[in-house]
MIRO-549823 format. One line per field, with one value per residue (C-alpha): residue number from 1; residue in one letter; y negated, x negated, z negated. Coordinates in steps of 0.1 Angstrom, whole numbers, always signed. Layout:
<recs>
i c(NUM,...);
aa c(A,...);
Y c(Y,...);
X c(X,...);
Z c(Z,...);
</recs>
This chain:
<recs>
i c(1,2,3,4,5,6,7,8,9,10,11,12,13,14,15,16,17,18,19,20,21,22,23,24,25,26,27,28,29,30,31,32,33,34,35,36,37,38,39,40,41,42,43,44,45,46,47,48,49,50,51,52,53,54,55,56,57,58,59,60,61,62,63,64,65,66,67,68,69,70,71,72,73,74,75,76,77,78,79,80,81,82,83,84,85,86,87,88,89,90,91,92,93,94,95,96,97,98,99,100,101,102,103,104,105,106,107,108,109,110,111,112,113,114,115,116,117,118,119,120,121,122,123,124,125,126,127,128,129,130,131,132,133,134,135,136,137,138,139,140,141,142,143,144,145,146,147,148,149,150,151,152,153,154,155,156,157,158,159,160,161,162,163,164,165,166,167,168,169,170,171,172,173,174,175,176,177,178,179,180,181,182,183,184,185,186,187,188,189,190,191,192,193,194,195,196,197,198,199,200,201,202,203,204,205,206,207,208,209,210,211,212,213,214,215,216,217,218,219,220,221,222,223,224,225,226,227,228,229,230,231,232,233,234,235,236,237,238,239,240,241,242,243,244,245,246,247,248,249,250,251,252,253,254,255,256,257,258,259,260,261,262,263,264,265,266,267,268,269,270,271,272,273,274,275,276,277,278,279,280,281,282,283,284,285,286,287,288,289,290,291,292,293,294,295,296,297,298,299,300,301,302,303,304,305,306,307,308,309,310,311,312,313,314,315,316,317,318,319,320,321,322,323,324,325,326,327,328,329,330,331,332,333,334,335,336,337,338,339,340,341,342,343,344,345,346,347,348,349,350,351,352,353,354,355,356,357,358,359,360,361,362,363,364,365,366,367,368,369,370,371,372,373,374,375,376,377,378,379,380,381,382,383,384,385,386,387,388,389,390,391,392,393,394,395,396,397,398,399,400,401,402,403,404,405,406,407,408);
aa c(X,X,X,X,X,X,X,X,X,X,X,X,X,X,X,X,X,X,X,X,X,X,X,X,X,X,X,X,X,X,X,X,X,X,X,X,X,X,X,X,X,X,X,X,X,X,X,X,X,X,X,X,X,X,X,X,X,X,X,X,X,X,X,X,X,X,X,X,X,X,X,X,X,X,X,X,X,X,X,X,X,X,X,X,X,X,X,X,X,X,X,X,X,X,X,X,X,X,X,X,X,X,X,X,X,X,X,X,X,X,X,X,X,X,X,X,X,X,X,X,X,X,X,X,X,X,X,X,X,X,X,X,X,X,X,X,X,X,X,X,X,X,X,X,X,X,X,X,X,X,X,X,X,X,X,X,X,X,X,X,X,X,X,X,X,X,X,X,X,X,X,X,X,X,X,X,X,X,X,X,X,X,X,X,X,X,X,X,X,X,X,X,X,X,X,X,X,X,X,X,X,X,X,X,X,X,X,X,X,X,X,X,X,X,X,X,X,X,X,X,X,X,X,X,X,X,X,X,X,X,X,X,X,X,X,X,X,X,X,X,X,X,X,X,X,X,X,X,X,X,X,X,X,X,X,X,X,X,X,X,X,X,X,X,X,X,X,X,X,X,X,X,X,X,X,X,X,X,X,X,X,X,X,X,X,X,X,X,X,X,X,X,X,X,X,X,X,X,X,X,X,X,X,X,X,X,X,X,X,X,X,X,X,X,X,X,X,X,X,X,X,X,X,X,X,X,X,X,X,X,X,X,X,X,X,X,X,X,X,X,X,X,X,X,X,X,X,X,X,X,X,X,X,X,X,X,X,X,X,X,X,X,X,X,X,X,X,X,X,X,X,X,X,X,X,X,X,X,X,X,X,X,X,X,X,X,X,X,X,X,X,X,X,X,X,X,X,X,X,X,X,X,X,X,X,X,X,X);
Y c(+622,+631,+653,+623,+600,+623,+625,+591,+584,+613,+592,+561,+572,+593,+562,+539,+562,+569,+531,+527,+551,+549,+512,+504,+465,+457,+480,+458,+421,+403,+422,+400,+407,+385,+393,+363,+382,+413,+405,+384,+400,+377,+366,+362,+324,+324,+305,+315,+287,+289,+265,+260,+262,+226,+214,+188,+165,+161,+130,+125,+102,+93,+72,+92,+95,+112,+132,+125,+160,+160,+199,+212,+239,+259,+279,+314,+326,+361,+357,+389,+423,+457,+484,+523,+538,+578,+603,+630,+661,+668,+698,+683,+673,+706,+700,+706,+676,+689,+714,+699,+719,+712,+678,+678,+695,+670,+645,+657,+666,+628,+601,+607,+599,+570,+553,+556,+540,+511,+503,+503,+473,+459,+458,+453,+416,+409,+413,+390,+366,+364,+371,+336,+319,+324,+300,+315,+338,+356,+371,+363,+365,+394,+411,+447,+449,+476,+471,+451,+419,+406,+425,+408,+371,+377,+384,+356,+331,+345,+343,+303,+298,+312,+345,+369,+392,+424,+434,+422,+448,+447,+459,+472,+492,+525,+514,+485,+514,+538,+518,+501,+535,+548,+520,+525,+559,+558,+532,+555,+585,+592,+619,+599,+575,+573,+564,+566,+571,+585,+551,+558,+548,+542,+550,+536,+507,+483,+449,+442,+455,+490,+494,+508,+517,+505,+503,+473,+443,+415,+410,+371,+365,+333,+307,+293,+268,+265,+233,+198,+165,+147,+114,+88,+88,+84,+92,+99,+118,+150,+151,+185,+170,+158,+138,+156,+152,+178,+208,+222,+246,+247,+265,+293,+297,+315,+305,+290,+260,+234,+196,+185,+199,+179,+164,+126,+140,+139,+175,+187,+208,+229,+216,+235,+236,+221,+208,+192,+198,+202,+243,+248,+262,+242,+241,+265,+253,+276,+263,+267,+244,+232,+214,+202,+166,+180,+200,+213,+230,+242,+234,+196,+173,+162,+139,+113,+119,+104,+136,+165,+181,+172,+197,+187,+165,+137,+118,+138,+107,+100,+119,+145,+181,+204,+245,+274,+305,+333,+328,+316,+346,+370,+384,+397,+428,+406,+429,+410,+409,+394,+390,+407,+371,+350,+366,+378,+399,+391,+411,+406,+431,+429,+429,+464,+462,+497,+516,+532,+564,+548,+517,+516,+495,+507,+489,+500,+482,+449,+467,+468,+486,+490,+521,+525,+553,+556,+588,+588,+616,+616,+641,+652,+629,+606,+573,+565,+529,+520,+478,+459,+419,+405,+372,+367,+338,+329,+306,+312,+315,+307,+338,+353,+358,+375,+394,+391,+415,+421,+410,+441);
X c(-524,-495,-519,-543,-519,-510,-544,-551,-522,-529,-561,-546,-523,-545,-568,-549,-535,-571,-577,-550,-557,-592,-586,-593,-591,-571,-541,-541,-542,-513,-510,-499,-495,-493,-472,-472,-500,-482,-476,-509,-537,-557,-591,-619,-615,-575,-563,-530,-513,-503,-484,-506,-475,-464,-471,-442,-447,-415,-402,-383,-353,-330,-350,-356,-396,-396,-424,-437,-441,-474,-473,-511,-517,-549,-564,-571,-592,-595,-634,-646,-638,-653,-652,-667,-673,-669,-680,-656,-664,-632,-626,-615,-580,-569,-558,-522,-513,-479,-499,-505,-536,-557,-548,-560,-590,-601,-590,-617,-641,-641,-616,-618,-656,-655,-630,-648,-677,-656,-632,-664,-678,-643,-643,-676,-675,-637,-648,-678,-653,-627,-654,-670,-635,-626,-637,-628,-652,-645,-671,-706,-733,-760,-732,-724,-683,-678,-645,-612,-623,-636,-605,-583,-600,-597,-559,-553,-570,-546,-516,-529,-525,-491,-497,-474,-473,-469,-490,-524,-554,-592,-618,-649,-683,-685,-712,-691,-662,-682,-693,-657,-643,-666,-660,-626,-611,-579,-566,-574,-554,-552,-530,-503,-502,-476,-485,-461,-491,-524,-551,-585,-608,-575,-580,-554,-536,-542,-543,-518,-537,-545,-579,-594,-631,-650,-690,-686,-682,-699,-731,-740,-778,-782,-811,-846,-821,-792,-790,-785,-762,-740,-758,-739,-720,-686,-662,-630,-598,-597,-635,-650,-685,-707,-745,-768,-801,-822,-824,-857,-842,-804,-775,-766,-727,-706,-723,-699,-706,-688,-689,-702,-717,-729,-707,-711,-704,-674,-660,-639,-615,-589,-551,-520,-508,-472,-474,-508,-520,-558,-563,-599,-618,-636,-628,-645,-657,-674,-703,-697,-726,-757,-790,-810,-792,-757,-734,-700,-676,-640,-614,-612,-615,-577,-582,-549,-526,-497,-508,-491,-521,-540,-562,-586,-584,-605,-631,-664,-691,-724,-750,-730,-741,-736,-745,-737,-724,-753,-789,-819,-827,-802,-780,-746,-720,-688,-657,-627,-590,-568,-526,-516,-513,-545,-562,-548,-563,-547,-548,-533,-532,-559,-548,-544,-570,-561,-537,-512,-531,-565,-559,-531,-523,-508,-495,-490,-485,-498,-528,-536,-556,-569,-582,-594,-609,-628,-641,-675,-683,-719,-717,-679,-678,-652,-661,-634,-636,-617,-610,-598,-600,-592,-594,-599,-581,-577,-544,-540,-579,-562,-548,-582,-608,-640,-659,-694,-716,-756,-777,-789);
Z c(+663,+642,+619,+616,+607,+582,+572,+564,+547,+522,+517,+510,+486,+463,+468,+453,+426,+415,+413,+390,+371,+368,+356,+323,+327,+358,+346,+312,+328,+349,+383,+414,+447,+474,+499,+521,+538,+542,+590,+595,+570,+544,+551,+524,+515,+516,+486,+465,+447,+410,+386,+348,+321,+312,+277,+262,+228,+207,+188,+156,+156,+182,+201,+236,+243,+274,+292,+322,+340,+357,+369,+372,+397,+404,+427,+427,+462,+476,+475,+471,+494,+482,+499,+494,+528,+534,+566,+567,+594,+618,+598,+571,+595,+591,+559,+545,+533,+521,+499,+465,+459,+490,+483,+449,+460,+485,+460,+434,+458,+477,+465,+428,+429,+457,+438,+403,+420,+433,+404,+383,+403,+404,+369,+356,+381,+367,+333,+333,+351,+325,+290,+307,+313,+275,+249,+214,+196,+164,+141,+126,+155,+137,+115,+129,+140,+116,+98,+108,+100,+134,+153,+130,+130,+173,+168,+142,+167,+196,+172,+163,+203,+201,+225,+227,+196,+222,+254,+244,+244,+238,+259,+239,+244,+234,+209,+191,+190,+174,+146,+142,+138,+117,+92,+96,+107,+94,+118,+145,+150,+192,+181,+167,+197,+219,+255,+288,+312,+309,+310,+313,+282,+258,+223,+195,+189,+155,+148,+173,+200,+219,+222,+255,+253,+285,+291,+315,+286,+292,+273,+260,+265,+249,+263,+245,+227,+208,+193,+205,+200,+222,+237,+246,+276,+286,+262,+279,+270,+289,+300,+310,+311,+283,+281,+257,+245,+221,+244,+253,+273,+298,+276,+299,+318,+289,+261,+230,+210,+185,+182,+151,+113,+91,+65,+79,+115,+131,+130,+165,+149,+171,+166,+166,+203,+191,+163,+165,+136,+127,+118,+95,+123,+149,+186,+206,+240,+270,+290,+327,+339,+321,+325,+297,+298,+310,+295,+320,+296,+296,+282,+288,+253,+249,+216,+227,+197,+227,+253,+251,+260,+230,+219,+193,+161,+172,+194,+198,+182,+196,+182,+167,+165,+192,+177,+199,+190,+180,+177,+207,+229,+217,+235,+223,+236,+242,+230,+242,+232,+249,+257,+296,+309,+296,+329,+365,+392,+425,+460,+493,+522,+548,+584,+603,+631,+647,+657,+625,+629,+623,+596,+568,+540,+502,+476,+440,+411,+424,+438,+479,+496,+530,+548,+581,+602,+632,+653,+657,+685,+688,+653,+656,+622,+611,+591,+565,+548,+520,+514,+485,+490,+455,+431,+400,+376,+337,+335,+299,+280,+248,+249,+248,+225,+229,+193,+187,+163,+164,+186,+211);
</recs>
């Protein structure tokens, strides 16, 4: 017993120090760990808790104008568990696990590749989850991401939502990368970066950001249509829902469109988050539910000059132009930069359901793991399964911004 206990320990550790490492996206967003699991075990469907930042409008003069705080929580739930599942013979118990080379044998020869195969699922879901949750794009939809231009425009629209000037990072596709840094080769020197730890997929750091290449971005496939107007409805200060008419075809879940273009319109320009001030761009909105009449988007439309939580320059007008970002039936690689905190990945531990030689729990870095182990005597075999129950969140999309380039 003492030897198996031994055993699966050795696998949980080297488990969850390939996850980390492996991670190219959940070692760059906000880590949290919830420990109020850590006697009874989470179940799929617990909720966490979590407090949105509170926004504040100033005055001028010595009249007092004072803010009613109205703290907005949300919830992030521990919906998903993913698991990689192993058969190990009895053999393999004889191990030394005090020797650092069998260890790293067994490593490479089982845990290394189980836990690429889930951290790759892992990601590839959490990165479609936070490219849909953020609502700025930077760049021309059909122009090839081949200079600093687009990189740059991401990180000024992340500096206009006051983010954090350090800890922010992009996630691109090996095929975006190659053509940035072949347009622009003297920004990236690898050589002359300076790194603590080892990060799979990290490349350089410029325009404010380090750059981690990663094959699991998010592509845009746009729908039949891209073009409608708002019609009618109720026009109400922070609405997430809007009537439309126009549309041939639903706008699909993470597609990005503006209010209003032509010069007679009524133009939705973004503000200044403190100052509220109307920047030259126009605010960026991200569908999360369409029909052909019906348009869900995020973030609500805060046009009250007296909320705190005003947004946008003005009241979206009937009939005004809605135009989504790229072109009908394209689709587009999403490259994403982003500050640590715009997105959070959150586990809990699972409950042990054995005894502490057969099921034990690690936690690193905000990462928890799960692995369990059962005899199975009819092939002297024993069945190893490794758990991760996890959520996903965006509190801060502002601090996000996803790049688009040509169409694939």
């Amino acid at each position: 017993m003492a030897n198996t206990f031994k055993f699966i320990d050795m696998v949980a550790k080297e488990a969850l120090a390939e996850a980390h490492e492996q991670s190219a996206l959940i070692s760059t967003v906000d880590r949290q760990y919830d420990d109020q699991f850590a006697r009874s075990g989470a179940k799929i469907g617990d909720t966490l808790r979590v407090r949105s930042p509170n926004k504040f409008k100033t005055r001028t003069g010595n009249a007092m104008e004072v803010n009613d705080i109205t703290e907005a929580t949300q919830n992030i739930t521990l919906a998903t568990l993913e698991g990689v599942d192993m058969r190990f013979d009895h053999v393999d118990l004889t191990l030394d696990t005090e020797n650092p080379d069998q260890v790293a044998a067994f490593s490479k020869r089982y845990i290394r590749p189980a836990m690429s195969a889930l951290v790759s699922i892992v990601e590839y879901n959490a990165m479609a989850y936070y490219a849909k949750a953020t609502y700025q794009v930077a760049g021309t939809a059909g122009n090839a991401i081949n200079s600093l231009t687009t990189p740059n425009l991401a990180r000024a629209k992340l500096n206009q939502q006051l983010a954090p000037k350090s800890d922010r990072m992009v996630q691109m596709d090996s095929v975006t990368m190659a053509s940035l840094t072949g347009g622009v080769p003297s920004y990236f020197q690898p050589a002359n970066q300076i790194k603590d730890a080892f990060t799979e997929g990290f490349l350089a750091r410029t325009s404010m950001a380090d750059y981690y290449e990663n094959e699991r971005v998010w592509t845009l496939a746009n729908g039949a249509d891209v073009a409608g107007e708002i019609n009618g409805g109720t026009i109400s200060n922070g609405m997430t829902t809007i009537t439309v008419d126009g549309f041939s075809a639903a706008p699909e879940v993470g597609a990005v469109f503006t209010i209003g273009s032509g010069s007679s319109e009524t133009r939705v320009y973004d503000v200044h988050p403190e100052t509220k001030q109307a920047y030259s761009h126009l605010k960026q909105f991200v569908v999360t539910a369409a029909t052909t009449t019906s348009i869900t988007f995020e973030p609500p439309i805060y046009y009250d000059t007296t909320d705190p939580r005003q947004n946008v320059s003005g009241i979206p007008a009937d009939n005004a132009d809605i135009v989504f970002v790229g072109s009908a039936l394209n689709s587009y690689v999403q490259p994403i930069m982003y500050h640590k905190e715009a997105f959070q990945f959150v586990t809990a531990d699972l409950p042990i359901v054995d005894s502490a030689d057969r099921c034990v729990r690690q936690t690193m870095d905000g990462l928890s793991l799960r692995v369990w182990m059962q005899s199975q005597i009819k092939d002297n075999a024993l069945l190893c399964r490794i758990d991760l129950l996890h959520g996903y969140a965006a509190l801060r999309p502002e601090w996000a911004c996803r790049m688009i380039g040509s169409a694939n």
